[in-house]
N, C-alpha and C positions, 0 to 999 in steps of 0.2 A: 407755597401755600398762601392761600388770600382769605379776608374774612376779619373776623372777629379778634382770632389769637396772632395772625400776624400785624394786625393791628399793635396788639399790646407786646408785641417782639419788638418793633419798631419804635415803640416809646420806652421801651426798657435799654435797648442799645442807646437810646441817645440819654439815659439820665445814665446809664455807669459808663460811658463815654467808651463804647465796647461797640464790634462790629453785631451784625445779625449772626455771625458763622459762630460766634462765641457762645451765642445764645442757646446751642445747636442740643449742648449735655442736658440742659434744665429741658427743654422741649422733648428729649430721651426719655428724661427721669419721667416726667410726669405722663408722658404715655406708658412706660410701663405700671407706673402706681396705678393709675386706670385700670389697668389688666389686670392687676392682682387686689383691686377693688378700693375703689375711694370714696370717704364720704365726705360732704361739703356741710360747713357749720351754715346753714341759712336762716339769718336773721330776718332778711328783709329789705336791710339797706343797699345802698348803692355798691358798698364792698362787697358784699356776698353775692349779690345781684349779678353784679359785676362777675362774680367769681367763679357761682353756676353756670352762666352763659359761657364762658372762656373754655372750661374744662368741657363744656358738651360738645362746645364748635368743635374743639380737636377732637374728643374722639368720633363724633360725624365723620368727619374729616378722614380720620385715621383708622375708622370702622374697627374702635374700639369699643369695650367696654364701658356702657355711661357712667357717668358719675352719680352718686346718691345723697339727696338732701337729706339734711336733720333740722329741726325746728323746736328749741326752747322758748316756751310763754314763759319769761319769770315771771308774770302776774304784777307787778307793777307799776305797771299803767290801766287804767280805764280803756283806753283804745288798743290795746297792746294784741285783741282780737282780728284786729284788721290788718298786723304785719303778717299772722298765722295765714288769714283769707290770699292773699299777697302769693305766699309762698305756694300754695298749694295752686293756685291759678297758676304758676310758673310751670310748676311739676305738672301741670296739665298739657300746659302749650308746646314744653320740648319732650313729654312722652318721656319721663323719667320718673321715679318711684321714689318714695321718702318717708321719714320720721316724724312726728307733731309727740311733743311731750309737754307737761305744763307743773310747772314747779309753784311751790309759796316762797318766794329768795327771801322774802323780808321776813317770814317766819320763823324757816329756816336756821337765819343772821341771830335773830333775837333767842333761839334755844340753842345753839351752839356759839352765844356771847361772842360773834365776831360783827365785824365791818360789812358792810353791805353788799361794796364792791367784789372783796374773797370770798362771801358767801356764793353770791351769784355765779364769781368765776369759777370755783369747786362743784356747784349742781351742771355747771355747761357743760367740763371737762367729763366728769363723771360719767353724764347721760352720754354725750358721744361719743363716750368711751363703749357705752352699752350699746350705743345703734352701731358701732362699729362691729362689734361681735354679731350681733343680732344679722346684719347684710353680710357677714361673713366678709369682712373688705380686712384689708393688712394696712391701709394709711388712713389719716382725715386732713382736713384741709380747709385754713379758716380765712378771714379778708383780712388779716392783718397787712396794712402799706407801710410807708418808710416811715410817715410821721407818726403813725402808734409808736416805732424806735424811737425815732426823735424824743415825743412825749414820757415814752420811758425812762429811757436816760435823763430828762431831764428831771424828773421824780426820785430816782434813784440818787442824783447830785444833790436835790435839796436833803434825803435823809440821808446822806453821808453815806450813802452802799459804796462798797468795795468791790462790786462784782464788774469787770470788763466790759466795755464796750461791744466786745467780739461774742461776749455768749447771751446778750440782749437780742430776743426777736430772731437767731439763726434761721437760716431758710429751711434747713429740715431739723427736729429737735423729737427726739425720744423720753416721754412725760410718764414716770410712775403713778398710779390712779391708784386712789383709797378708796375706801367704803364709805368713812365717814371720819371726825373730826374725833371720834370717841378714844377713849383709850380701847376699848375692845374692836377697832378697827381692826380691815387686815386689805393687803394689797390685791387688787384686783389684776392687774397684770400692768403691761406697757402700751403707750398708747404715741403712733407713730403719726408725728403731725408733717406738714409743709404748707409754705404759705408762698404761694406764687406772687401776690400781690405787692410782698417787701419791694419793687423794682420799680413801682409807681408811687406819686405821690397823689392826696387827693385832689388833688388838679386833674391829673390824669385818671383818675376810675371817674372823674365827673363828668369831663370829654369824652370818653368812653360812650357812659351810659346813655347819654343825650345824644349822641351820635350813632347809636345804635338802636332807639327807642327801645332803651332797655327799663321797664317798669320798677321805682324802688320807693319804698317809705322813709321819711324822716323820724326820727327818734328824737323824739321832744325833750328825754333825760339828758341827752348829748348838749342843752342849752343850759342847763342848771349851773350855777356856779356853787353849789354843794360840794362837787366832787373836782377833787384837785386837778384832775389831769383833763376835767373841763375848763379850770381854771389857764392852766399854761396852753390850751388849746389857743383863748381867748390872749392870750399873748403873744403866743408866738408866732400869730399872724402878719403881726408888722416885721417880722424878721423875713418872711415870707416875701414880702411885697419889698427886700431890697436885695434879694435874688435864691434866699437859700434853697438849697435843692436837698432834702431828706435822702430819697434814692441815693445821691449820686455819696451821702455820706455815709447811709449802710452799706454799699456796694465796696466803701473803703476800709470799712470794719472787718468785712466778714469773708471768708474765705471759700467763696462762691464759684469760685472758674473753676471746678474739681470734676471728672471726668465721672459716671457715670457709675462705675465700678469703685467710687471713692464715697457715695452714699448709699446708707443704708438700705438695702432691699433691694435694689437696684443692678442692671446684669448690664453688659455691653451691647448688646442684642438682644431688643426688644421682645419680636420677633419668636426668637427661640428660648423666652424665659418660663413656660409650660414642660418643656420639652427639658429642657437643664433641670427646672423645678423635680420633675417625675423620678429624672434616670437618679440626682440625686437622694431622693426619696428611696428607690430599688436598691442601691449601691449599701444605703443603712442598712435598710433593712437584710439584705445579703449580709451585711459584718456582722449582725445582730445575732443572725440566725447561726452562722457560723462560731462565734467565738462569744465567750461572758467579757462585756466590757467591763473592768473594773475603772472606776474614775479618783483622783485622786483628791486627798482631800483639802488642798489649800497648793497652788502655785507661789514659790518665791521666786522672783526675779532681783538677780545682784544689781546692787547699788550702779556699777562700774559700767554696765551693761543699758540699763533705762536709762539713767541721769545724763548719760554722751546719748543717747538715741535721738536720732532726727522726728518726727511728725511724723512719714510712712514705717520706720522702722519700727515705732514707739506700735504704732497701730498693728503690726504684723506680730508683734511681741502677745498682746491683747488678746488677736485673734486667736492665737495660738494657744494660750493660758485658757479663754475660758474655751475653746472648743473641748480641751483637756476636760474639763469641770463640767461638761455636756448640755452646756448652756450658748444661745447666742451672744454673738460679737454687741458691745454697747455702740450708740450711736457716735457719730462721727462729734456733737456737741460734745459727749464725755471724755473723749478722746483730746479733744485742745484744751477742755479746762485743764486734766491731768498736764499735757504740755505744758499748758501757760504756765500751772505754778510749782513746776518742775526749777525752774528757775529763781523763782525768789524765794525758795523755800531756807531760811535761816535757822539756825541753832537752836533745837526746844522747839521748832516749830512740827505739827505734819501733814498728812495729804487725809484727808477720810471724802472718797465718793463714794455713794450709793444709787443704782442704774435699779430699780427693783429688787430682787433678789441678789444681784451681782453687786458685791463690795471691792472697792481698791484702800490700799492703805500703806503709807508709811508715815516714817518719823526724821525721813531723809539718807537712811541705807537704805537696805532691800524694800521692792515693793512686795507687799501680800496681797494677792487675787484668792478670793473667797467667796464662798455662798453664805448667804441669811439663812438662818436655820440647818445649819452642813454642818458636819462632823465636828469642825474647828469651835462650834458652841455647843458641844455636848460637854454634858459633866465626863470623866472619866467612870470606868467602874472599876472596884478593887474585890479580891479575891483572896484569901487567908490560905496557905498550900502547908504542910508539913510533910513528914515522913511517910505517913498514915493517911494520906488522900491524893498523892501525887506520887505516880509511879515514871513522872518524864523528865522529874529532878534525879540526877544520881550525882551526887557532890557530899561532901561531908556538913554539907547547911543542909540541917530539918527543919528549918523555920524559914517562910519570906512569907510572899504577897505577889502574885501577877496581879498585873495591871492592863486594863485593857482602855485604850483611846485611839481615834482615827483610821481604826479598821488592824493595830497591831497588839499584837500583845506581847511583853516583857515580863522577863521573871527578878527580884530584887530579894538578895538575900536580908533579914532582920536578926539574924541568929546571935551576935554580939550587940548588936544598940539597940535591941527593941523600939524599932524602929515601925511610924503607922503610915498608913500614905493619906493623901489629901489633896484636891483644888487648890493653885492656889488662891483662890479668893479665900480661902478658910484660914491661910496663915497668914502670920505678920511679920516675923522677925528672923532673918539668917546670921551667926557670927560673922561679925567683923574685926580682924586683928587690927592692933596700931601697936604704938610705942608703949603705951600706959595700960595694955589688956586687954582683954575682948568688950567689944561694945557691940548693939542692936545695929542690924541695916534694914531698912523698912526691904521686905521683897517687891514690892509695888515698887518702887525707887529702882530696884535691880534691873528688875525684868523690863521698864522704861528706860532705862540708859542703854538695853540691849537692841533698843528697837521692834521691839515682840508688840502686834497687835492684840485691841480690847481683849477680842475672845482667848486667844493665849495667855494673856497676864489673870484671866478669872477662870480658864479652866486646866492648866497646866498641871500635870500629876506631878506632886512632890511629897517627902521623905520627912519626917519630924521626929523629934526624940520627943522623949516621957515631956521635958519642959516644956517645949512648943516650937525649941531651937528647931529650923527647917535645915538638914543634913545633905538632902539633895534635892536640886532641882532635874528632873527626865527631861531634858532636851533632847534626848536622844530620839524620841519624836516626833521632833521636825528637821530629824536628818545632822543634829546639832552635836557636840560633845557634851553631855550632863556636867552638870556642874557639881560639885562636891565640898562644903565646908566642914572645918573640922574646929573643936574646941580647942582654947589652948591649955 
């Protein structure tokens, strides 16, 4: 292939010190994302510029699917009119269809009391998120290169962040999108980015575009030294000019040479990902029609099981669990953070990700895979039975309470302790024996040392006498043995 993209193959093997053959999965990946519909963030600049031309050449090329611009005015600037005119001539000259949206950022920044910078960042994601749906495409795709990493991490170092090298700027990365900043927010879905450009530096999209008379605007906010990561921009250019190579230090970070079927959305043949797409589509819907799926309602996986698990193993564990919970697989970013801190996870410490709707969690035993807003956070409901309304008890107890949580229901006799049921977020105290008599144990303390996830410790069905003393806890609901205290 000649042109434009093998241009930018040829500078991206020589910055991760990697043949062109190597390069062969990203060039897969991103012709299929094509196909299944990509939009590109177009700003205007020489990155995005850059980034629309790149993605049209190949699929010309690959008489794929074009790719589709999107266009945020944050209003901003005074000239900021003429990055829009820009874009829209692009979209003209390669015969591709696009977005123009116009936000107030600084508005915005000032009624939702943040920073200027996350304000604007939040209206970008958000709307692209919307022209994403709106073209009906499954990816987006922004100019991010290796020195925005750079830039980052070095940001990240000044405020003392803890967050890895390896999950800064990933080449593909799965973005939950909100509505809005408010507390009556709500999730808008996921929004499935990549960023082809990590592999240059701006040296390289400047080469490029000059050498391709590729048309681009300067953004005169990029010269302010208001904003920090204008500021280390304007630094870290003398590092530059004594040889650093950005590229060549994301390309060490990040675990990039993954075969095609190892990111998200993504099939081994291109080719036949309509055709795979469809029959899977008939095959559901065939089991659908056939049979009542019941799903369940929370996955545990044993400690013994994840914590030895490799990075493919850990991922097949994943797929498995939420396919169970009738939800897609998380992206391949959520997948390493869980690895990464699988490992330093210490005593008292735990894991809480959240992919959208899809929760992980533990406390360093079992992991729990869960849904937001799933079973696992309903209240329970209880039920009063005696002699006289229950004809499916036959036992010498005329008194209890069924219980109903996570789709089962139990019968609990109260006929001797007058006994009531309850959440537990509603009790406080279980006996505890020692040497010297019974004393208080906080349940909150219990159900924590058990390793029992948020939603389990606040809606667990448990047993209290007339004092408040809790009798039993229903573990028996997550497959567990209930626990039972007695007075002394």
């Amino acid at each position: 292939m000649g042109g434009l993209f093998s241009a930018y193959l040829d500078r991206a093997a020589k910055n991760t010190g990697t043949s062109r053959e190597s390069l062969l999965g990203i060039q897969r990946m991103l012709e299929t994302q094509l196909m299944q519909g990509l939009v590109v963030a177009a700003s205007g600049g020489p990155d995005s510029q850059l980034l629309l031309h790149l993605l049209h050449d190949l699929s010309r090329t690959r008489d794929l699917r074009p790719p589709i611009a999107f266009h945020l005015d944050h209003s901003l600037r005074d000239e900021s009119f003429l990055d829009a005119e820009l874009v829209v001539r692009t979209l003209s000259a390669l015969d591709i269809t696009g977005f123009l949206e116009v936000q107030d950022a600084a508005g915005f920044a000032r009624r939702m009391r943040m920073n200027l910078e996350a304000a604007a960042r939040f209206l970008r994601y958000r709307d692209l998120f919307r022209a994403t749906k709106l073209a009906k495409a499954q990816w987006c795709s922004t100019g991010h290169h290796a020195q925005d990493f750079l830039e980052t991490v070095l940001m990240r170092w000044i405020r003392s962040s803890g967050k890895p090298e390896s999950e800064i700027l990933p080449l593909t990365q799965t973005m939950p999108i909100w509505s809005s900043f408010r507390k009556s927010k709500r999730l808008l879905g996921d929004l499935y980015l990549v960023r082809p450009l990590l592999f240059l530096n701006r040296a390289d999209i400047q080469e490029l575009v000059e050498s391709w008379n590729i048309a681009s605007r300067h953004d005169t906010s990029n010269d302010s030294a208001e904003f920090l990561r204008n500021r280390i921009r304007i630094q870290m250019q003398s590092l530059m000019d004594e040889g650093l190579n950005p590229a060549s230090l994301w390309s060490v970070h990040h675990d990039w040479m993954v075969s095609s079927s190892g990111i998200p959305g993504v099939v081994d043949n291109p080719a036949a990902t309509k055709n795979q797409a469809d029959a899977l589509d008939h095959a559901a819907q065939a089991r659908e029609a056939g049979s009542s799926v019941i799903r369940p309602s929370f996955v545990r996986i044993p400690a013994e099981l994840w914590r030895e698990a490799t990075l493919m193993e850990l991922g097949a564990m994943l797929n498995t669990s939420f396919r169970r919970l009738g939800v897609e697989m998380v992206g391949r970013p959520v997948l390493q953070e869980l690895f990464s801190k699988k490992y330093g996870l210490a005593s008292g410490q735990w894991i809480r990700i959240s992919a959208g709707q899809r929760q992980i969690w533990s406390a360093g035993k079992d992991l729990w895979i869960y849904l937001s807003g799933g079973p696992l956070e309903k209240m329970p409901e209880f039920q009063r039975y005696s002699q006289q309304n229950s004809e499916r008890r036959q036992s010498a107890d005329t008194q209890g309470w069924l219980i109903r949580w996570l789709g089962q229901e139990r019968w609990y006799s109260s006929a001797r302790d007058s006994l009531e049921p309850c959440a537990a977020r509603e009790a406080l105290y279980f006996p505890l024996q020692g040497n010297d008599g019974t004393h208080r144990g906080r349940l909150k303390t219990l159900l924590q040392k058990e390793s029992l996830p948020p939603p389990v410790r606040q809606n667990l069905p448990v047993l209290v006498d007339e004092e408040g003393w809790v009798r039993r806890a229903c573990l028996g609901f997550l497959g567990l043995q209930d626990r039972v205290y007695f007075l002394a």
